[in-house]
C-alpha positions in Angstrom: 30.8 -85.4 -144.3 28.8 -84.3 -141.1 30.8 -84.5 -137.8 29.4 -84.5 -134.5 31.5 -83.3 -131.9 31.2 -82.9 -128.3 32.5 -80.6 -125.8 32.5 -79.3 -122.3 29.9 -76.7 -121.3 29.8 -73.7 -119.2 33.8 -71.8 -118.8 35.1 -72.4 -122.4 38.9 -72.0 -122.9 41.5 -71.6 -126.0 42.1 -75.3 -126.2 38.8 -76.5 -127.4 37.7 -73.6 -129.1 41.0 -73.9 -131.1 40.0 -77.3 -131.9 37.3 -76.8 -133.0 38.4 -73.8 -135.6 41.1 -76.6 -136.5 38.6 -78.6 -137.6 36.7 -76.0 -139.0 39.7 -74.6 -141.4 41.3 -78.0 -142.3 39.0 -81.0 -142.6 36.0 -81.0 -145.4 34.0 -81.9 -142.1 30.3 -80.4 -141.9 30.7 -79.8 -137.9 28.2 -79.6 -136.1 29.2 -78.6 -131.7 27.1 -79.4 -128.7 28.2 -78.5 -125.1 27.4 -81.0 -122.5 27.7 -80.9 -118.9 31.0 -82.3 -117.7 29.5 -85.5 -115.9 28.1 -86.6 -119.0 29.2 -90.6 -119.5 27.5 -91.6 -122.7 28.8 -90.1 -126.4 27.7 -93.3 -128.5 26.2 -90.8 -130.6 28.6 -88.3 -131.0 31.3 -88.3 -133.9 34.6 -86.3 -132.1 34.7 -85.7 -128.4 37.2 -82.9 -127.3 38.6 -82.0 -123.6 35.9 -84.2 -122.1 34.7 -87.7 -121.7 38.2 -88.5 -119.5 39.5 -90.8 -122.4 42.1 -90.1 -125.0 42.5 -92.4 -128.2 43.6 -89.9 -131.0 40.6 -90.7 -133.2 37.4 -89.9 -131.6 38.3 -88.9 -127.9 40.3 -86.1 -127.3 40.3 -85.5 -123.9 44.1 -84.3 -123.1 43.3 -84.3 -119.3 44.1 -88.4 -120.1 47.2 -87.5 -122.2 50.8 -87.3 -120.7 52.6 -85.4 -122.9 52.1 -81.5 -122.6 49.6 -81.3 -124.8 45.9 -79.5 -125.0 42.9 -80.4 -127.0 44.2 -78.0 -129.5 47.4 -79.8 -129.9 45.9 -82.9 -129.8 43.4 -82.2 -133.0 46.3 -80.9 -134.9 48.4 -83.6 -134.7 45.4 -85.6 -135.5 44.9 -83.1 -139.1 48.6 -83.9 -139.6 49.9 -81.0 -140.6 52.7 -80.0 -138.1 55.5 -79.5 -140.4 53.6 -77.6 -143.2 52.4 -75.2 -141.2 55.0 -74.2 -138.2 53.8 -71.1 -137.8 50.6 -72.3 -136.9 52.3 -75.4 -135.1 54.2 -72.5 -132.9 50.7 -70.9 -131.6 49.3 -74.3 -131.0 52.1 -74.9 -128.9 51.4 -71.5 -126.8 48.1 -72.6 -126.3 49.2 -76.2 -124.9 52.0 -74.8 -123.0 48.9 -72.4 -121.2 46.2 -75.3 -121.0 48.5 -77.7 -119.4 50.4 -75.5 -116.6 53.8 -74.8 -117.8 53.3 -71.4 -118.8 50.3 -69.0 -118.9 49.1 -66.7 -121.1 49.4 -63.0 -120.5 46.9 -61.1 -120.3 47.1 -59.7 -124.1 48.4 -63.3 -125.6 46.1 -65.6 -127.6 45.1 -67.5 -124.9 44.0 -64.7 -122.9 42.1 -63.0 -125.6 40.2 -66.2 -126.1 39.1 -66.5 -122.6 37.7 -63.1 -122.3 34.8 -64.0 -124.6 33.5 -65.7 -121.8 29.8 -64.3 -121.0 29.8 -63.0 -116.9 27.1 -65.8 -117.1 28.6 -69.5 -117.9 25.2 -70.9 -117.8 23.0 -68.5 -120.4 22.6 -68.8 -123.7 24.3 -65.9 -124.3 27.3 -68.1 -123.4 26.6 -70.2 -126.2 26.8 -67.6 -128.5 29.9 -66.2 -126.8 31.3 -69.9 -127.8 30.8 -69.3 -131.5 32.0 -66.1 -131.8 35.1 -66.8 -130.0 35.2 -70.0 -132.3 35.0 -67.5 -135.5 37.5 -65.5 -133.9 40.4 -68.6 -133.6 39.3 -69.1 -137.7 39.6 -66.2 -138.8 43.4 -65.6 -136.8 44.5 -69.2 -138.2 43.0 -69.0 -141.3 44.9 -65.8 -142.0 47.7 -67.7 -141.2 47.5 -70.1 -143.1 46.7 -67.4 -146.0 50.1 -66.1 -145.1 52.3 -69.2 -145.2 50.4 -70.2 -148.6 51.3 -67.0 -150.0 54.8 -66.9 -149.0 55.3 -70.1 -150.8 54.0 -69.0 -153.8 56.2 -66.0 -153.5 59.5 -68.4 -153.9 57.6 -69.3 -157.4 57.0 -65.6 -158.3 60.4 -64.3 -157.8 61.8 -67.2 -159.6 60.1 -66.5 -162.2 60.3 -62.8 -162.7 63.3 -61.5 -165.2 65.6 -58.3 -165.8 63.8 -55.0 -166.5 64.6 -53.6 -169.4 68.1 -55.3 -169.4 69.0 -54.3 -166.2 70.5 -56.7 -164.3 70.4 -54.7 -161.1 66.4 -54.4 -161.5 64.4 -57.3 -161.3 60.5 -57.0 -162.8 58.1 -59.5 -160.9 56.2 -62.0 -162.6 53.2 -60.5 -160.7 53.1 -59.1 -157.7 53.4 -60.8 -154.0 54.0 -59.0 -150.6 56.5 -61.5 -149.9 59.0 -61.0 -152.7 61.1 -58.8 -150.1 61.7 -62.8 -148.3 63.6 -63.7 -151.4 65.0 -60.2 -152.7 67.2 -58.2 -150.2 70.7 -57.0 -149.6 71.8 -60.2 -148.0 69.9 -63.2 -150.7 70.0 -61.2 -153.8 72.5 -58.4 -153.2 73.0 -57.4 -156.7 69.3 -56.3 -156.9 69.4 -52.6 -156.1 65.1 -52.3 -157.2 62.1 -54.1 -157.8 59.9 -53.2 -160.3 56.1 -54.7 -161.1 53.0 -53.5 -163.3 50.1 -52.7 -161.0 47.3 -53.7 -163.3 44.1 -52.8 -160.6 45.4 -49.2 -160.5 47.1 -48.8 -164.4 50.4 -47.8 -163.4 53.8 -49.2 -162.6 55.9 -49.2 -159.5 59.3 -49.7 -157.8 60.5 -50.2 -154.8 64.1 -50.1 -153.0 65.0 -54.1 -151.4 66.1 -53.3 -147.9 69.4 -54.5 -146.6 67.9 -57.5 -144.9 64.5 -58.9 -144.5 62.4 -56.4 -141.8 64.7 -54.0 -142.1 64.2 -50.0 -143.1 67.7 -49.6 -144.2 68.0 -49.3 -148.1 70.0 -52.1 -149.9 70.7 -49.5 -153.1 70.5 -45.8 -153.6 67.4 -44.0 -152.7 65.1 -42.9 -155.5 65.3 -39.4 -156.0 62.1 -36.9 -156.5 61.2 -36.8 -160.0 58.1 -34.5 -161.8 57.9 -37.6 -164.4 57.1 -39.8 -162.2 53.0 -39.8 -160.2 54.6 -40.5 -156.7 58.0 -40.6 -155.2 58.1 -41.3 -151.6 60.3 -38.8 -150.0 62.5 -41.5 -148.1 63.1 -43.1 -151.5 62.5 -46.2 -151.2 59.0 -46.7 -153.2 57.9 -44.3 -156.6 54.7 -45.0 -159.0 55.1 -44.2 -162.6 51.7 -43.8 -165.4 53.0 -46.5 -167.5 55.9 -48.7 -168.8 57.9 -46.1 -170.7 57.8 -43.6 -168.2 59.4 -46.2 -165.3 62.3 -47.0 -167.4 63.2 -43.4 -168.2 63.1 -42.9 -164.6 65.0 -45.9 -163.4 67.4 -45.3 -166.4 68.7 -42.0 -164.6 67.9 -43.3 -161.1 70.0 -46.9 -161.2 73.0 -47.3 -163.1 
């Protein structure tokens, strides 16, 4: 479905050009921008119209300059995509950017806000400000969709680690499904304290690997006993916490003498 949206020229900010990524990540919307002068009266033709037109209805106008409630364009689109509570994390930035667009608390000067603003061209009325626009736009996706990756991922993570089982009858060592950068969310010293290693098969590279939970989540500090150096084993990192083995057999003689 082919959307067109209007917005303001000249000076563009992290509101719209949020908005617009919003739009860009979430919908199924074919989007196509113009910029129009701010005195423009008549957007019969357009589609969306964001942080111009002096009206606010939620549906096509999206000006927040008519909108008492602390919000930006950017806030105002994604409570219109509807998708607050899924994503908080994202909800969170869109919140930085409202609190900055509205007043109540700038940006500094290496925030999101801030970053978005310095894609300004020196020269608001070039066409190399138009292009500025865009990449700043694929800038906004590229940060939100990652973070939307992220969130996704972590989910799926909670599914992983439920589903993953004893290694070799250990109950101290839990082998992953498959493998997830999250698992440590779910498997630490302070949610699963009676996992002391985690183990999974590292089909890309043909080996197998293991790694010490820490005692909470973020934290260096080992929940277990270090891995000790072993010439078996392919790697063994010298703070102990992470060793690679050639193959199956090989990680459980290891972690037979390494985790009783």
């Amino acid at each position: 479905m082919k959307k067109l949206i209007a917005t303001h020229n000249k000076i563009f900010h992290a509101d719209e050009i949020t908005a617009i990524a919003l739009l860009k990540i979430f919908t199924d919307y074919e989007i196509e921008v113009h910029r129009v002068n701010h005195n423009t009266a008549d957007f019969t033709k357009y589609d969306m119209v964001i942080d111009i037109s002096k009206k606010f209805d939620g549906v096509k106008y999206f000006d927040h300059h008519q909108y008492k409630g602390g919000k930006s364009s950017a806030g105002l689109i994604w409570d219109y995509i509807g998708l607050n509570k899924k994503y908080q994390k994202i909800s969170k930035l869109m919140h930085t950017v409202d609190m900055n667009d509205t007043g109540i608390q700038k940006s500094k000067s290496f925030e999101f806000s801030s970053l978005v603003k310095y894609y300004n061209h020196s020269n608001i009325t070039s066409q190399e400000q138009d292009i500025q626009f865009n990449k700043a736009v694929e800038f906004v996706v590229t940060i939100i969709e990652s973070m939307k990756k992220s969130q996704e991922d972590f989910e799926e993570a909670r599914e992983i680690v439920s589903n993953s089982f004893y290694f070799d009858g250990n109950q101290g060592i839990i082998e992953l499904d498959r493998f997830t950068t999250h698992w440590a969310s779910y498997i630490n010293g302070i949610k699963r304290p009676e996992i002391k290693a985690v183990v999974w098969e590292d089909t890309d590279e043909g080996n197998w690997k293991v790694r010490i939970p820490s005692k909470k989540q973020g934290s260096f500090e080992l929940h277990g006993k270090a891995l000790e150096q072993d010439d078996s084993m392919e790697f063994v990192h010298s703070s102990g916490h992470f060793a690679v083995a050639k193959d199956e057999i090989s990680m459980k003689s290891f972690l037979f003498k390494q985790i009783k």
